[in-house]
N, C-alpha and C positions, 0 to 999 in steps of 0.2 A: 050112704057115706055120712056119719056124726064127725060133725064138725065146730070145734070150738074156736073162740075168739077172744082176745084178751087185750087187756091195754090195760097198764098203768103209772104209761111214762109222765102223764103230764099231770091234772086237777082231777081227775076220775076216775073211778074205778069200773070197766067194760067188761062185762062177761057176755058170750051167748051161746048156747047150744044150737047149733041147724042142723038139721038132718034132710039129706039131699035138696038144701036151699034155702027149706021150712024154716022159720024158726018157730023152738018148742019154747023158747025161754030166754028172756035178754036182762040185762040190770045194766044202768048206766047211774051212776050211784057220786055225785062231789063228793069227794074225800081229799082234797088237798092237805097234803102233808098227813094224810090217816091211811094209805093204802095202806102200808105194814099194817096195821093191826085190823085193819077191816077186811083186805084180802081174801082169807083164805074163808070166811063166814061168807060173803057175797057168793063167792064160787062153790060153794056147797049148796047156798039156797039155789042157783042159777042150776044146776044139776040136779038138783031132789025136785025143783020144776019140771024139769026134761024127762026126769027117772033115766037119768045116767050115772051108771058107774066110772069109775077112772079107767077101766081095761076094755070099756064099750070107745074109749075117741080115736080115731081112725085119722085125724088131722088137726092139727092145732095152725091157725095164725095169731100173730101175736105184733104189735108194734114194737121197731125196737128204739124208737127217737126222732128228734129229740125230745127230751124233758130234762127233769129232776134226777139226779146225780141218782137218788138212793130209788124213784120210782121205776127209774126204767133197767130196775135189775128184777124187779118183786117177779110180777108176772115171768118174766123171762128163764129167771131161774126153774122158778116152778115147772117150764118148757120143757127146759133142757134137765131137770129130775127125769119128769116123767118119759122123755124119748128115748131116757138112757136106759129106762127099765124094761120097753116097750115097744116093737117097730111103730111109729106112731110119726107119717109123715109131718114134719114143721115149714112154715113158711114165716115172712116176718113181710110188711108195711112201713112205710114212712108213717109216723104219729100225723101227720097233716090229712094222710085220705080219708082218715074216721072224722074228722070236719068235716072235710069237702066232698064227699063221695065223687058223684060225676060233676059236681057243679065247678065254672069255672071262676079263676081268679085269685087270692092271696090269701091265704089262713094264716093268722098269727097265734104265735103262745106267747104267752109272756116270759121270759128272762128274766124278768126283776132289773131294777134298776134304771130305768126307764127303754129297757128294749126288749125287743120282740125278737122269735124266731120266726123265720117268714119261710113259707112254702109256695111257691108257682103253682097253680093245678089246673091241670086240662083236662075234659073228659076222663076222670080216674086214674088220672097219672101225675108226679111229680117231674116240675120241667126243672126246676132251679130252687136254691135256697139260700139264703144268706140271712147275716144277725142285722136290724136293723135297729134304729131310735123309733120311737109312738111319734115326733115330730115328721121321720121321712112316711111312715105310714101314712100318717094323716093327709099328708100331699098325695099320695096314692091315691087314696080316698076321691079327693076333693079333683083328683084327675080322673074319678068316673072306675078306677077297679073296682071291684066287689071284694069286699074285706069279710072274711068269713074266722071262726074260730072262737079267739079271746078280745073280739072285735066290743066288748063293751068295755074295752080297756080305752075306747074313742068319744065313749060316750053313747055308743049303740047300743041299741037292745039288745037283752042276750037273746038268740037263738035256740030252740024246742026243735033240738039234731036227735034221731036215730045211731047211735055212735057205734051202736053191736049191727046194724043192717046197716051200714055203709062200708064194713069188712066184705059183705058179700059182691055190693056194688062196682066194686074195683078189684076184681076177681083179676082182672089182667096185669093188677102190679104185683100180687103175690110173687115173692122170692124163696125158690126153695131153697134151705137151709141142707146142704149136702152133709157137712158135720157138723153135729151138735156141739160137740166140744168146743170147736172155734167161733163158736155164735158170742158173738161180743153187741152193746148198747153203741148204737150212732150218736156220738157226740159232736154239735157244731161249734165250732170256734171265729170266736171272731177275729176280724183283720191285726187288728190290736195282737191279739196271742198268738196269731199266728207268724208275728212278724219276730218276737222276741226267741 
């Protein structure tokens, strides 16, 4: 079973190739605000690593958010091209378990403007989510969570995450994508928007 992986909802660009688990080939690449143009080069090198063709992948997963307005269509599109051309099973992730694989506790991304998307994670699952401020975080923090993600937005060290082999590790969140047409980007909204 060749199996790729993909994410380019949030700061980076994630390719991987596995094949039956294996991986042949990963790139986990910072491109904040460069996916568009670096996209389709990283996934070429990510495959000419593997020596895969495009009519060799058998199953795509893919995160579908949240992130960036314009990141988290790239990869996604490119899904829903190639499934349309190809029986080629799709699944999609929450952007938080490629931080958090199995580990537990709060992954944030940054939102800009002083807040955070936050993810709950348990053993490779997403339990809740909500938009928060870097001040409620920080009391997270400072109450013993484990902050995990865009967590040097605290003042932490950034973390040295596996972001293409944590697609494999939370193999129990995969959602299968029944139609690819209606495969749409998970967007959070906060209290604020959602109240107007």
């Amino acid at each position: 079973m060749k199996t790729l992986v993909l994410d380019t909802c949030h700061k980076y660009i994630v390719a991987g190739c596995f094949e039956d688990d294996k991986c042949l080939s990963s790139w986990n690449e910072w491109a904040w605000k460069q996916q568009s143009e670096r996209f389709f080069e990283v996934l070429d090198n990510c495959m000419k690593k593997a020596g895969w063709e495009c009519d060799q992948i058998d199953q795509i997963i893919l995160t579908d958010g949240p992130g960036s307005y314009t990141g988290e269509r790239i990869a996604m599109t490119f899904a829903k091209v190639l499934c349309t051309q190809k029986p080629i099973d799709l699944y999609t992730i929450p952007t938080y378990l490629i931080f958090a694989g199995k580990n537990n506790g709060e992954v944030i991304l940054d939102a800009r403007s002083n807040r955070v998307y936050c993810g709950i994670c348990e053993n490779g699952k997403l339990i809740s989510e909500s938009i928060k401020t870097l001040d409620e975080v920080k009391e997270d923090q400072e109450n013993g969570v484990h902050i995990m993600g865009d967590s040097y937005l605290l003042g932490n060290e950034k973390e040295d995450i596996d972001l293409a082999a944590n697609f494999m590790a939370v193999k129990d969140a995969w959602k299968k994508v029944t139609n690819v047409h209606t495969l749409t980007p998970h967007y959070l909204k906060s209290k604020e928007e959602l109240v107007k």
